[in-house]
C-alpha positions in Angstrom: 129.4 161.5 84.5 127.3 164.4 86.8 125.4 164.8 89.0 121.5 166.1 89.1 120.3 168.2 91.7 116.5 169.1 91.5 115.3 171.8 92.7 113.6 171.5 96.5 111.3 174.3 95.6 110.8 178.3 94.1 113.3 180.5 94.9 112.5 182.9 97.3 112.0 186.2 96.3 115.1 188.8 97.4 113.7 191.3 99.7 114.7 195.0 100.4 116.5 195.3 103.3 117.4 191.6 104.0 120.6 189.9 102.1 119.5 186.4 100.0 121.1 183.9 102.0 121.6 184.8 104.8 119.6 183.6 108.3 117.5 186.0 110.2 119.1 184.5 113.6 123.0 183.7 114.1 123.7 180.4 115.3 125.9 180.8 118.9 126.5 176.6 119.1 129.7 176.0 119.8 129.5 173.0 117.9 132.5 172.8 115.1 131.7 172.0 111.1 131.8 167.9 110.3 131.2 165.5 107.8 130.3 161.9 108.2 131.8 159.6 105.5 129.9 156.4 104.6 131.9 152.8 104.7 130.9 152.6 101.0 132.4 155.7 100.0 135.2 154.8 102.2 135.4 152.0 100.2 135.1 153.3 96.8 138.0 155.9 97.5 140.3 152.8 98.8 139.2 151.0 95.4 139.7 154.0 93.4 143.0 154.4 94.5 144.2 151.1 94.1 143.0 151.5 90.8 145.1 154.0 89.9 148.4 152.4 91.4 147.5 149.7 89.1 147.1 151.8 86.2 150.9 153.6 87.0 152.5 149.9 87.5 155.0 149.1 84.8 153.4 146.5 82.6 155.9 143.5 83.1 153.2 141.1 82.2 154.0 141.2 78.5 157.6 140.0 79.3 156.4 137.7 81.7 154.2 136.1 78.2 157.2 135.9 76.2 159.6 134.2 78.7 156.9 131.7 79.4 156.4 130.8 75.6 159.8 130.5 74.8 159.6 127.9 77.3 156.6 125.7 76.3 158.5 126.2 72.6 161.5 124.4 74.0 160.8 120.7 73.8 163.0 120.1 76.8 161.2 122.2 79.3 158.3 120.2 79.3 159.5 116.8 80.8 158.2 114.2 82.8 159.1 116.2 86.6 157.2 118.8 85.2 154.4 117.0 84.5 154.6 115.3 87.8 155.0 118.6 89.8 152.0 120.7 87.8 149.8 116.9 88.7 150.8 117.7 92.0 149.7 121.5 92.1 146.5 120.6 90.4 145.6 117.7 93.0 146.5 120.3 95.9 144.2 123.0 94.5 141.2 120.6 94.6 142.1 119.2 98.1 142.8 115.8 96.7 
């Protein structure tokens, strides 16, 4: 992914005598180099970054899967306290 820049206009012919680029007066401010980054790009560096820890995190969710299955597989894990306590959480989520 680029970027385009277009063009603002002709180049300027280089003339004898003078060096392309360069101003015909020197700026004497004593007014130091900046940049001013916007909130958004603020933003997208935070998100960018995040994304990348993310990416470099150990996947531990396929273990995760496995241990869970096994567990639904075993007829003894899902009992009548279970059911009672995932009613519960359910009810709590929708305020009720």
């Amino acid at each position: 992914m680029g970027m385009i820049i277009d063009r603002i206009g002709p180049p300027e012919p280089i003339q004898p005598g003078k060096k392309p680029g360069r101003s015909e007066s020197v700026n004497t401010d004593n007014r130091s180099d900046f940049i001013d980054v916007s909130s958004t790009a603020l933003e997208k560096s935070d998100l960018y970054q995040a994304i990348g820890l993310v990416a470099s995190a150990p996947d531990i969710r396929a273990e995760r899967i496995a241990e869970l299955k096994a567990k639904i597989n075993d007829p003894a894990y899902i009992n009548e306290q279970l059911l009672d306590a995932t009613a519960d959480k359910i009810m709590d989520a929708f305020g009720l």
